[in-house]
C-alpha positions in Angstrom: 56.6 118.6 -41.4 57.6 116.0 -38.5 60.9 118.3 -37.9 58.5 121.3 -37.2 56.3 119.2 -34.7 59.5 118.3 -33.0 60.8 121.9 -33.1 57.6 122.9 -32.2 56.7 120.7 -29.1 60.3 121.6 -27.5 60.5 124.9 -28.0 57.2 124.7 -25.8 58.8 122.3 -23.6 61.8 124.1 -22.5 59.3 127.8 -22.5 56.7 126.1 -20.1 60.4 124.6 -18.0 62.1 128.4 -18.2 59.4 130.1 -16.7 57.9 127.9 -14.7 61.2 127.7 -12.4 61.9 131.2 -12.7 59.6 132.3 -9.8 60.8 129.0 -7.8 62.8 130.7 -4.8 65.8 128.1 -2.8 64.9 127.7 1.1 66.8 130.1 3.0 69.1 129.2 5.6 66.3 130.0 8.2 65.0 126.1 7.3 67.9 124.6 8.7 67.9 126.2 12.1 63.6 125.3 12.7 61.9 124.1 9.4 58.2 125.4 10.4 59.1 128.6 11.7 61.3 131.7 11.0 62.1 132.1 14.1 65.3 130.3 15.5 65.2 128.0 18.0 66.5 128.4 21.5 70.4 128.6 22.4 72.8 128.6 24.9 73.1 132.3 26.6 69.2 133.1 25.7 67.1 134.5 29.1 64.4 133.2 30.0 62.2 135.8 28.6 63.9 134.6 25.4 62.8 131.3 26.0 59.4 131.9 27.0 58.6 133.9 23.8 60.0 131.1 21.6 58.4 128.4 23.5 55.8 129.6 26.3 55.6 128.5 29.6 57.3 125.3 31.0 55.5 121.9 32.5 57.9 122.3 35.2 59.9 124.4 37.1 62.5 123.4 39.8 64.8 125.2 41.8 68.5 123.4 42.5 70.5 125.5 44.8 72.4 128.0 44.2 76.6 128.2 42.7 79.4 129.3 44.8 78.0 133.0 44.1 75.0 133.0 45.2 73.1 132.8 41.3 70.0 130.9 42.0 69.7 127.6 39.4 66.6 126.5 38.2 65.4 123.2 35.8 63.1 124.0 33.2 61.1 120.8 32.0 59.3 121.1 28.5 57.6 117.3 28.0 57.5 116.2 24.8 54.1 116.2 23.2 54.1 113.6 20.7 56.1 110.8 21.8 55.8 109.4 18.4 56.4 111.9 15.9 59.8 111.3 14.4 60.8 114.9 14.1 63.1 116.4 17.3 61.9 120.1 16.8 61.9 121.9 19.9 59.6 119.7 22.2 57.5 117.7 19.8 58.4 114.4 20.3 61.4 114.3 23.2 61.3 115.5 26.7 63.6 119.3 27.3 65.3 119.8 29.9 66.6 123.6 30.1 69.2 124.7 32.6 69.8 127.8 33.6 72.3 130.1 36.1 70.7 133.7 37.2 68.6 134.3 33.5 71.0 132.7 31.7 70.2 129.6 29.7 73.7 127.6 30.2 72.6 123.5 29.5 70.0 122.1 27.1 69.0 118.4 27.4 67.2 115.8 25.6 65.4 112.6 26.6 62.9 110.4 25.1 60.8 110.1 28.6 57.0 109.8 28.1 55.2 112.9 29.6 53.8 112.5 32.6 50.3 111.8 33.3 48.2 115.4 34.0 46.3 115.1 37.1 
């Protein structure tokens, strides 16, 4: 009788095990490019219509001359939002710093600067 309790009890064991992982999908590899969100983060050569729909408006915008060519450059600043949060993930916790040439997104940077204070 103790051999058909045994029997019994893992027969249900490995049932409830089977089918309960059998619906249980493996992340895709969208979570390694931005873990909240299936849409990918920014990247060199993105315009900055790109950039805007990903991450809305900058804090700052600053002209810096122009190259040898004439392309206009500009400084995109996105300020971090959460100094504290441990997570880099777009601009949560570290200050952006987006260059770009013409519409062309050529340098990303990262610093851990506060935010300024809003006026």
């Amino acid at each position: 009788m103790r051999q058909i309790y045994l029997f019994v009890s893992i027969l249900a064991i490995l049932t409830f095990f089977l089918t309960g992982c059998a619906e249980i999908e493996p992340p895709g590899p969208d979570v390694l490019i931005s873990p909240w969100s299936s849409m990918p983060n920014i990247r060199l050569g993105d315009t900055k219509e790109d950039v805007i729909s990903r991450w809305g408006e900058p804090d700052e915008k600053n002209e810096i001359g122009v190259d040898e060519l004439g392309v206009a450059k500009e400084e995109w600043v996105y300020y971090g939002r959460y100094p504290m949060v441990p997570v880099d993930y777009q601009y949560v916790s570290k200050t952006k710093y987006l260059y770009f040439e013409g519409n062309i997104l050529i340098r990303q940077e990262t610093k851990s600067a506060p935010s300024p204070e809003k006026k």
